[in-house]
C-alpha positions in Angstrom: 182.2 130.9 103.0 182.1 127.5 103.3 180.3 126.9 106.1 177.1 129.2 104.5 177.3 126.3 101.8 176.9 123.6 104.7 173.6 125.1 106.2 170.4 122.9 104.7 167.2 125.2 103.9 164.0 124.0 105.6 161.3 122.2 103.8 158.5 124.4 103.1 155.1 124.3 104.3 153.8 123.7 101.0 155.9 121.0 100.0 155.3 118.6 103.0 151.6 118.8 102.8 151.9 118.4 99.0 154.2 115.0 99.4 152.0 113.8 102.2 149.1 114.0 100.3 150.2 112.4 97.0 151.5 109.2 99.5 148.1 109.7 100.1 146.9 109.5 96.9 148.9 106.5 95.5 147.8 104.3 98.3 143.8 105.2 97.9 144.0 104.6 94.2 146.4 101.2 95.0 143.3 100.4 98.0 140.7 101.2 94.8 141.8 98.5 92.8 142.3 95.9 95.2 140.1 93.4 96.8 138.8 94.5 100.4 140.1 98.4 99.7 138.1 100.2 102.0 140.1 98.2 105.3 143.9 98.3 103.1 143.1 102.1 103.1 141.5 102.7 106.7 145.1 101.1 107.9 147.3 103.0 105.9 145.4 105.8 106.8 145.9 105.2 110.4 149.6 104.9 110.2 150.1 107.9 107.7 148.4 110.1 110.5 150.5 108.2 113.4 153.2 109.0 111.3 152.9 112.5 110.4 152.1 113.1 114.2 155.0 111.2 115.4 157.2 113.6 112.5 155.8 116.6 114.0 156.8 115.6 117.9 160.6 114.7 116.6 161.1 118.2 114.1 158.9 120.2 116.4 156.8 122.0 113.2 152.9 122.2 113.0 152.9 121.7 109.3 153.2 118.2 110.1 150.2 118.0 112.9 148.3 120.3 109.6 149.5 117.6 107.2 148.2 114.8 109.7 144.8 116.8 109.9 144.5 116.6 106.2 145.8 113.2 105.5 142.4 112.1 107.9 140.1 114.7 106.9 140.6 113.4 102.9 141.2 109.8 103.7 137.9 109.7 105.8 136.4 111.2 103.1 137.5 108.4 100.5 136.8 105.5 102.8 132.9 106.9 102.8 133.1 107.0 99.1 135.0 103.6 98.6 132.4 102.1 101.3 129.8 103.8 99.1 130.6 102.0 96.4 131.3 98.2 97.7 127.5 98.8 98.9 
């Protein structure tokens, strides 16, 4: 019985694109406020995506190549409409 208690329940699917895209969130809103925002969040978007693919090679799940997809598909997304704005 004890060894039943020992075995750790994958993360679902919903929850790592959900955490992945708040750390997404917090960093465009931090990149809004600051000075020069547009380059702070085209970096951070760079490494979120290295990241998430790097994640996906070492636990071998597509979620995380998914998550990756949608970090850059919404971050490209707010860099247009933060470079938008600075113009």
């Amino acid at each position: 019985m004890e060894e039943q208690n020992n075995i750790k329940k994958p993360i679902s699917n919903g929850y790592v694109i959900g955490i992945n895209l708040g750390i997404l969130a917090v960093y465009t809103i931090i990149s809004k406020a600051t000075e020069g925002g547009i380059i702070f969040d085209a970096f951070f978007i760079g490494f979120h995506f290295l990241g998430c693919l790097i994640t996906a090679a070492e636990v071998g799940r597509w979620v995380w190549v998914l998550s990756a997809f949608v970090v850059v598909l919404i971050g490209f997304s707010t860099c247009v409409e933060l470079l938008g704005n600075q113009l």
